[in-house]
One Martini backbone bead per residue (centre of mass of N, CA, C, O) as a GRO file, in nm:
protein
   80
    1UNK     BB    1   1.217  -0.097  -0.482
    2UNK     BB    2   1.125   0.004  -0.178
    3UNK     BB    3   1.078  -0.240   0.066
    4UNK     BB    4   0.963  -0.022   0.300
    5UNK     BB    5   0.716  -0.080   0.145
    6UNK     BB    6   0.352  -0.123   0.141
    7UNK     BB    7   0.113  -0.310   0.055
    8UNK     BB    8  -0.237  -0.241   0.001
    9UNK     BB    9  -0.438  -0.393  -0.110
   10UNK     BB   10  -0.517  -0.634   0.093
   11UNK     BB   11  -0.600  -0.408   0.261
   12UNK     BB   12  -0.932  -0.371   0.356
   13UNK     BB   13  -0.873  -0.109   0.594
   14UNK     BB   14  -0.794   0.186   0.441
   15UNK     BB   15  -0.599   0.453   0.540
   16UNK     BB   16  -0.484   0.761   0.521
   17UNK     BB   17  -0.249   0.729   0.666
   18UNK     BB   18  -0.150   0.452   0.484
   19UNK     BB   19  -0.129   0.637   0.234
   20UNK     BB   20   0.073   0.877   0.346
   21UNK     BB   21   0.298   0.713   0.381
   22UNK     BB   22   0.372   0.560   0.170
   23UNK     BB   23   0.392   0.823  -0.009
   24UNK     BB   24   0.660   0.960   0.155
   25UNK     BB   25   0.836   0.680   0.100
   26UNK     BB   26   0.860   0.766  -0.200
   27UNK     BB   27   0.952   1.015  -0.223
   28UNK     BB   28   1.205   1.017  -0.022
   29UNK     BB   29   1.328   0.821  -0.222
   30UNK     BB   30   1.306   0.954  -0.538
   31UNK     BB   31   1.464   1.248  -0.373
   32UNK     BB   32   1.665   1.163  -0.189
   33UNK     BB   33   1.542   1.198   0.141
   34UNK     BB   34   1.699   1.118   0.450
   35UNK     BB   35   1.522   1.289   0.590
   36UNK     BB   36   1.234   1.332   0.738
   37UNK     BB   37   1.267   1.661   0.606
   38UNK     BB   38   1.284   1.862   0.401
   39UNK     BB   39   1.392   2.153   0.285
   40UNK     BB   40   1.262   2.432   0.286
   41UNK     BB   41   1.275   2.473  -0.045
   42UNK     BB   42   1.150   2.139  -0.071
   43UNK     BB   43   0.835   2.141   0.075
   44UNK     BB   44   0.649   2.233  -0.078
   45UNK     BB   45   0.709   1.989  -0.302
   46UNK     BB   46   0.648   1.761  -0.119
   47UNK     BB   47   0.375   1.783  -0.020
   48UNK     BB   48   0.264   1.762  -0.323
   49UNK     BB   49   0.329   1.478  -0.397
   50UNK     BB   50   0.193   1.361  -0.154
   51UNK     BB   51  -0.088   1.471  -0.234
   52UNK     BB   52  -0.116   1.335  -0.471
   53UNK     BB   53  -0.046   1.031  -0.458
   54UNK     BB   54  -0.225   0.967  -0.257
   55UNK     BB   55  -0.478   0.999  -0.430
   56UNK     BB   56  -0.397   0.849  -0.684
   57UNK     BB   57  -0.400   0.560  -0.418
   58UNK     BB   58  -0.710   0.564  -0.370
   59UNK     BB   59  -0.821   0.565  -0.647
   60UNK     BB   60  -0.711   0.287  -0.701
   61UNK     BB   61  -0.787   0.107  -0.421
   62UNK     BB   62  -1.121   0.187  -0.516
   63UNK     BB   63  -1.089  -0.010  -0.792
   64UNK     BB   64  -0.978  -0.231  -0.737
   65UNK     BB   65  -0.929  -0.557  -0.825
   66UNK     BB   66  -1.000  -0.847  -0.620
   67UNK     BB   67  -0.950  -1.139  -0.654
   68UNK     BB   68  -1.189  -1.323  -0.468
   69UNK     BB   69  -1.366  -1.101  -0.389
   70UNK     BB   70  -1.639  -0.963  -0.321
   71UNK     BB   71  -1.761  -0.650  -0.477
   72UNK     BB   72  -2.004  -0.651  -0.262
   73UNK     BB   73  -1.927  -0.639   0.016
   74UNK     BB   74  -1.802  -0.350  -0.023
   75UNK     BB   75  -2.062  -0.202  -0.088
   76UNK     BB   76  -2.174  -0.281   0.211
   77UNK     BB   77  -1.987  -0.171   0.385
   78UNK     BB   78  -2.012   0.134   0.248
   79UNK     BB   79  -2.311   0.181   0.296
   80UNK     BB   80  -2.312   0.134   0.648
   0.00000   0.00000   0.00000
């Protein structure tokens, strides 16, 4: 895949920005768009692949389990 893909998993304090950025990054990837941003007609469908994506990659890095850290931290960390 795409080296300039940054793994998302080990970021403590992952924001949506760095999710939206990921997922740009693979869309524009996937559809072999070079261009910062596809043309008119495939704006809409790029848009929301990346609304997609990011959503998909929130709800992964929400679950995932990273052997090693307790997740009870995560938990007190986000109720505080």
């Amino acid at each position: 895949m795409c080296r300039s893909i940054v793994s998302l998993r080990d970021v403590e304090d992952v924001n949506a920005c760095e999710v939206e950025t990921a997922a740009r990054q693979f869309v524009r990837k996937v559809s072999g768009t070079k261009a910062k941003s596809p043309s008119r007609a495939n704006q809409e469908a790029f848009d929301r692949a990346i609304a997609e994506i990011s959503e998909a990659t929130s709800r992964l890095l929400g679950s995932w389990v990273v052997h090693g850290r307790d997740p009870r931290e995560t938990e007190r960390a986000e109720s505080a």
